[in-house]
Residue, then its C-alpha position, 0 to 999 in steps of 0.5 A: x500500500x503507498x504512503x500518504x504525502x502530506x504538504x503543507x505552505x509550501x512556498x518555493x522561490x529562486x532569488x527574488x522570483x516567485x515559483x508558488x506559495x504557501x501549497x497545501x494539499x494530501x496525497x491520498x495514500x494508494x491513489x492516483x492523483x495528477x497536477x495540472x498548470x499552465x506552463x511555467x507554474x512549477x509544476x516540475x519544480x513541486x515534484x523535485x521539491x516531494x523528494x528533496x531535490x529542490x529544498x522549500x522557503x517554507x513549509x513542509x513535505x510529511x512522509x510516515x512522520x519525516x519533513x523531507x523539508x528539514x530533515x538530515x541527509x540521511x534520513x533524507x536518502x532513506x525515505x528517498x528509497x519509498x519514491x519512483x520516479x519517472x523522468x519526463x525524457x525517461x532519462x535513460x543512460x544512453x551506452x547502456x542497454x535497458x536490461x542495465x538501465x532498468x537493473x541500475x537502481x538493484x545495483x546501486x541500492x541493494x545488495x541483491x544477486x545478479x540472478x535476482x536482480x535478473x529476475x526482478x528486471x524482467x519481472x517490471x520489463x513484462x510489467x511495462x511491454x518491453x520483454x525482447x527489448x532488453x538488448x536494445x539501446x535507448x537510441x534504438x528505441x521510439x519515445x514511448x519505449x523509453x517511457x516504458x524503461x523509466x518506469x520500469x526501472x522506476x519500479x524495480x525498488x517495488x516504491x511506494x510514491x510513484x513521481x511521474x513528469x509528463x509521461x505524455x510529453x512526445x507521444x502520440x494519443x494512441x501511446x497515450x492511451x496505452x501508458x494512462x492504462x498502464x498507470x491505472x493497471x500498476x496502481x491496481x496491482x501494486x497500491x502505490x501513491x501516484x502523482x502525475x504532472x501533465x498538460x494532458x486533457x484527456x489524462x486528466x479527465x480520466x486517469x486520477x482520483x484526484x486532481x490539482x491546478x497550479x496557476x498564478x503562484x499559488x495552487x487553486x485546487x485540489x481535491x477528487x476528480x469529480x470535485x474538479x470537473x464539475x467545478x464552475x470556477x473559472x480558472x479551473x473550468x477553463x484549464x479543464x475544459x481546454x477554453x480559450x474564454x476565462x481568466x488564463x491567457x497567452x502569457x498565464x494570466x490575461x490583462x484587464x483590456x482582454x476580459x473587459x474583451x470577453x465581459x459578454x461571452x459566457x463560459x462555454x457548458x461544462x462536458x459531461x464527466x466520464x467514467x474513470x479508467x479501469x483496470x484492464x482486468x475487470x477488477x476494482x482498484x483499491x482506492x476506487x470509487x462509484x461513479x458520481x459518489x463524490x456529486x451524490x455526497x455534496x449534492x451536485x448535479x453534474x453537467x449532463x451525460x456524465x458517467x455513461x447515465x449512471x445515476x447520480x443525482x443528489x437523493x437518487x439511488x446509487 
């Protein structure tokens, strides 16, 4: 089972440059939870600083009872070994081949045979589809197989928070598609906390139990999917449904003039909200829940169409 991150005021600065300030928000421990912004908000930033890359002005990062904020390097390195991290390029070494990619953190953590090690690497290599390619070079492969190898060496230490940088960055929608499955699928099977960044939409919409949104320095929400997507505030409305009306502009935030601009449109309707991804086995994830349970219980009606026509209506029968 993952472990809860618990955040609280963080702010981060560089010199005299605001990054964001005083974050506050729970990682649910064995969910899957994603962090939206527009560019430049720090999205990349706040996953370094979860695991101590990056150390916080203020405030604090809680894992099973340790601020990563404050605390000594090596208590530092040994709660580092709860994390997985999936880089956004896959950072792979370049002259090795993805057996020893996906095999370095066994060799360097642990104490491990070469035949378990062995064992555990094709282990996570079958978990990720990349069974046969474990000769190959990193620059003999396509971007969605370099993906797949960070993961799976992000696995190979069984981590319980699972870090994830836009997974999606240089794939097409089909290998989008696949490695969101993918996401869900290992959550499934291995209960780890999961924080994913990304621009991604349709990720968004549809991967996570939760969802954040970092814009203008500060996060301005964060809570379960459903909370997100049937949120009419207008920075959230408008970064989730992908609308160019609404206060988020070219250069993150418009100027008076380009509201004034819009003071007669309204914000378009909201799109139904889908179900959320399975596992492709059928079966329930642990920290999954009904759809339309999150409306029901705080009395939303939802934007028309959600959930496949699932009852969901405040009073209505589950």
């Amino acid at each position: 089972m993952g472990v809860e991150v618990a955040v609280t005021g963080l702010t981060k600065k560089f010199g005299k440059q605001l990054i964001w300030r005083d974050v506050t928000l729970t990682l649910p421990a064995g969910e899957v939870s994603v962090m939206l912004g527009p560019s430049g908000t720090g999205k990349s930033v706040f996953l370094k600083t979860l695991i101590g890359l990056v150390k916080p002005n203020e405030g604090s990062v809680v894992i099973e009872g340790v601020d990563i904020a404050s605390c000594p390097e090596r208590e530092l390195y040994e709660i580092r070994k709860l994390f997985g991290v999936l880089f956004q390029d896959g950072a792979m070494f370049g002259s090795m081949t993805l057996y020893d990619n996906v095999a370095f953190p066994l060799r360097e953590h642990t104490r491990k045979s070469e035949s378990e090690i062995r064992k555990i690497v094709m282990e996570k290599m079958d978990l990720t589809g990349l069974v046969g390619a474990e000769d190959k070079l990193p620059g003999e492969i396509s971007g969605g197989m370099r993906k797949r190898a960070g993961l799976a060496r992000a696995l190979v230490l069984d981590p319980e928070i699972l870090l994830i940088d836009e997974p999606d960055s240089g794939l097409d929608p089909v290998r989008t598609a696949y490695i969101n499955q993918l996401f869900i699928d290992l959550n499934a099977q291995i209960d780890a906390t999961f924080l994913i960044v990304t621009h991604d939409i349709n990720t968004a919409r549809t991967v996570p139990d939760n969802i954040g949104l970092l814009y203008h320095k500060h996060l301005a929400m964060f809570g379960p999917r459903e909370m997100l997507l049937s949120s009419t505030e207008p920075v959230v409305a408008q970064f989730l449904n992908a609308q160019r009306v609404g206060p988020i502009g070219m250069s993150e935030e418009k100027d008076a003039d380009e509201l004034a601009a819009e003071a007669g449109f309204d914000m378009p309707p909201l799109p139904p909200i889908t179900r959320q991804l399975e596992p492709s086995n059928g079966l329930p994830r642990r920290a999954e829940r009904p759809a339309g349970e999150w409306c029901r219980e705080n009395g939303i009606v939802p934007p028309p169409g959600s959930f496949d026509d699932a009852v969901v209506a405040p009073g209505s029968a589950g």
